[in-house]
C-alpha positions in Angstrom: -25.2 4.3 20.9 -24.2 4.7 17.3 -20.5 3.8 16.2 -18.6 6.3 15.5 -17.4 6.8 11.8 -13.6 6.4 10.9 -12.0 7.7 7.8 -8.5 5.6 8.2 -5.6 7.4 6.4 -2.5 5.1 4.9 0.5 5.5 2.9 2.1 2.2 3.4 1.5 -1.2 4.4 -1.2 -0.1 6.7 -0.3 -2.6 9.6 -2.2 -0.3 12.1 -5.2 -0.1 9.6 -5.4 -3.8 10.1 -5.2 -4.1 13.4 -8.6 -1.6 13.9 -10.2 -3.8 10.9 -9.5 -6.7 13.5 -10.9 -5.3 16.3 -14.0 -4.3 14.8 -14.5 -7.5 13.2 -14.0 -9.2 16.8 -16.3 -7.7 18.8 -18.7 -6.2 16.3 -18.6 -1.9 15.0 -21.2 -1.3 18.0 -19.3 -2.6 20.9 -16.2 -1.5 19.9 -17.7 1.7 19.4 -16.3 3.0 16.2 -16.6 1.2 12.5 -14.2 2.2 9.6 -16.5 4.0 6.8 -13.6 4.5 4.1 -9.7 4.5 3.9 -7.6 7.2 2.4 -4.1 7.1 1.2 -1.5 9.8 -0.6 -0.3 7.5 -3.0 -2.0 3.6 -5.2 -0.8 0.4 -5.2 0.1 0.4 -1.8 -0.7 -2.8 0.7 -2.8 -0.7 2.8 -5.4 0.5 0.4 -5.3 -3.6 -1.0 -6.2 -4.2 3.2 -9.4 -2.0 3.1 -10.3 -3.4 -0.5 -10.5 -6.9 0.7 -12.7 -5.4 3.7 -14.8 -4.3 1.3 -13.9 -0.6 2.7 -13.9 2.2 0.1 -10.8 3.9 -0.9 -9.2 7.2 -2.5 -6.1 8.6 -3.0 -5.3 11.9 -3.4 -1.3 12.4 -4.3 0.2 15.8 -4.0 1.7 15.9 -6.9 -2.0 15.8 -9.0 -2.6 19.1 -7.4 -0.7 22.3 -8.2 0.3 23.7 -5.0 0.1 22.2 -1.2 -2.4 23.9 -0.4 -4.5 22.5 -3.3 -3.6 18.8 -2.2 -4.4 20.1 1.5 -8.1 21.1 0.7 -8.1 18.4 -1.9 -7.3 15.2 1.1 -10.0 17.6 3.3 -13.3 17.4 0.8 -12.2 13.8 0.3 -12.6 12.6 3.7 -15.2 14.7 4.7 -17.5 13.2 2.1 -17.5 10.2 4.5 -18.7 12.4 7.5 -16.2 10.7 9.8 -16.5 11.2 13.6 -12.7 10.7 13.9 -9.7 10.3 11.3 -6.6 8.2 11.9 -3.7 8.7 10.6 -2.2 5.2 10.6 1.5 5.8 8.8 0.2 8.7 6.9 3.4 10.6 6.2 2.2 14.0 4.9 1.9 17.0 7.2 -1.8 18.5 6.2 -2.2 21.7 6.3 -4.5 24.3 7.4 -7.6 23.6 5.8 -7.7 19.7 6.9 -7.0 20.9 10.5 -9.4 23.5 10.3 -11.9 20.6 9.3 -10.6 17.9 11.7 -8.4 19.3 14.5 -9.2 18.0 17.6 -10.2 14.8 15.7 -7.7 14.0 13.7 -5.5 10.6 15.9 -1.8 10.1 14.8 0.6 7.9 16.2 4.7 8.2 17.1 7.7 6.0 17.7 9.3 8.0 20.9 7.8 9.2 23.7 6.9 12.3 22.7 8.2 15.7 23.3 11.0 13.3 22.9 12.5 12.9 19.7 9.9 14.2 17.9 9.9 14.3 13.3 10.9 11.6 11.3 13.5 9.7 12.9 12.0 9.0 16.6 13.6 5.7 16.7 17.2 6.3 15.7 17.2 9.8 17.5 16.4 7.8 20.8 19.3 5.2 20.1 21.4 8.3 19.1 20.7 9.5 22.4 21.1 6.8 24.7 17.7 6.8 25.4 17.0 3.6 28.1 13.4 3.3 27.5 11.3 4.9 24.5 8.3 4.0 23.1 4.9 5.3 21.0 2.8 8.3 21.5 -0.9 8.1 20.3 -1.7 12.2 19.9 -4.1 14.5 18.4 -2.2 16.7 15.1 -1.9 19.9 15.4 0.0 22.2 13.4 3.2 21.6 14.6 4.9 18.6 14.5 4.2 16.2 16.5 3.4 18.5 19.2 -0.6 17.8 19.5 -2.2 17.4 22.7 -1.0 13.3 23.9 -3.8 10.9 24.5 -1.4 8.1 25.5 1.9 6.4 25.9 3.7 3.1 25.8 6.7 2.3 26.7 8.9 -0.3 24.8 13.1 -0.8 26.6 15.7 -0.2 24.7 18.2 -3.2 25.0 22.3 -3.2 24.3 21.4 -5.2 20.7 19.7 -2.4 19.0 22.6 -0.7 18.3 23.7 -3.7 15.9 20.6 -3.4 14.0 20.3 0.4 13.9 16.7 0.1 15.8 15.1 -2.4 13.2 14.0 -4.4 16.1 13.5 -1.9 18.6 11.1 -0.5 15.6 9.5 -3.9 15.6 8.7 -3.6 19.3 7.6 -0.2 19.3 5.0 -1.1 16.4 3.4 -4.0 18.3 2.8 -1.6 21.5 1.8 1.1 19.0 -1.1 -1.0 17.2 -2.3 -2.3 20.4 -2.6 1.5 22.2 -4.1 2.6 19.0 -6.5 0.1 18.9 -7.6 0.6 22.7 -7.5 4.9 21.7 -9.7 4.6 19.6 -12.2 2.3 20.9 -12.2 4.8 24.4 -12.7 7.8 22.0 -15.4 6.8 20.6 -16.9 4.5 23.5 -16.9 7.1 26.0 -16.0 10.8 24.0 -13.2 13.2 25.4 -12.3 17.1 25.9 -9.1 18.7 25.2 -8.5 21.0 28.0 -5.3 22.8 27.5 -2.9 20.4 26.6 -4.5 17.5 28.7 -7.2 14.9 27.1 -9.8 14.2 29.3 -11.7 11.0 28.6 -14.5 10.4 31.1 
């Protein structure tokens, strides 16, 4: 079976890019099941879009503020990565909401990732609204988008603990620990997507 096409979307130092460049590069586009065909970002001269260059992967950027309205950007980002025909895109640390043309185009596609166990602490601030909580255990939510936030259908969880000394740092580490469980359950997401295909029935993905 052919591998499935990724369109990778960054905005930062694109840490979880990496870790699907590694996988693919250690057991080969085919057996993983899923090769990276370009990577996106909303903003240049950012460490992610340097990752995919030295991959030899290529790259565009489409900031919002080159386009006159949201919606402009929106449609913009959507004939940008559908020019790569992508199978699946992942947002790995995109922060931008799309809108409704990209969804329209790539719902039920489109693979984001979240620090909290999600319909916990959902937005921005997953991390600290755990801690601010006195959450015992959080963790990282792998998800489809939809267009709410962070309220897509979840494809899986991890759970990282929360210990007594992440209050002294404000969650830096806890963060820390959350993003090595989150690139590893990305990684496997992704590779069982496109390995083995899913459904979305309801609320619940089925992989077979």
């Amino acid at each position: 079976m052919a591998a499935k096409r990724l369109v990778v979307l960054v905005s930062g130092s694109g840490t979880n890019l990496q870790a699907l460049l590694d996988a693919v590069a250690a057991s080969g586009a085919e057996a993983y099941g899923a090769e990276i065909v370009a990577v996106g970002a909303d903003r240049s001269g950012i460490a992610g879009l340097e990752r995919a260059e030295r991959a030899g992967l290529p790259t565009f950027v489409c900031r919002v503020k080159d386009h006159p309205t949201r919606e402009a950007w929106d449609r913009a980002l959507a004939d940008a990565t559908a020019a790569y025909e992508p199978d699946l895109v992942v947002s790995a640390g995109f922060m931008k909401i799309v809108g409704k043309e990209f969804l329209a185009r790539f719902g039920g596609r489109f693979i984001n990732t979240h620090p909290a166990l999600l319909p916990s602490f959902p937005g921005a601030h997953g991390v600290r609204d755990a801690l601010a909580y006195g959450a015992k255990v959080t963790g990282c939510t792998v998800h489809f988008v939809d267009d709410g936030v962070d309220t897509g259908p979840i494809i899986a969880q991890g759970v990282v603990e929360v210990r007594d000394e992440d209050y002294a740092d404000e969650g830096a580490a806890l963060h820390e620990r959350i993003k090595e469980v989150e690139r590893t359950l990305l990684v496997y997401v992704v590779g069982r997507l496109a390995r083995d295909g899913f459904s979305i029935e309801g609320r619940k993905v089925v992989i077979p």
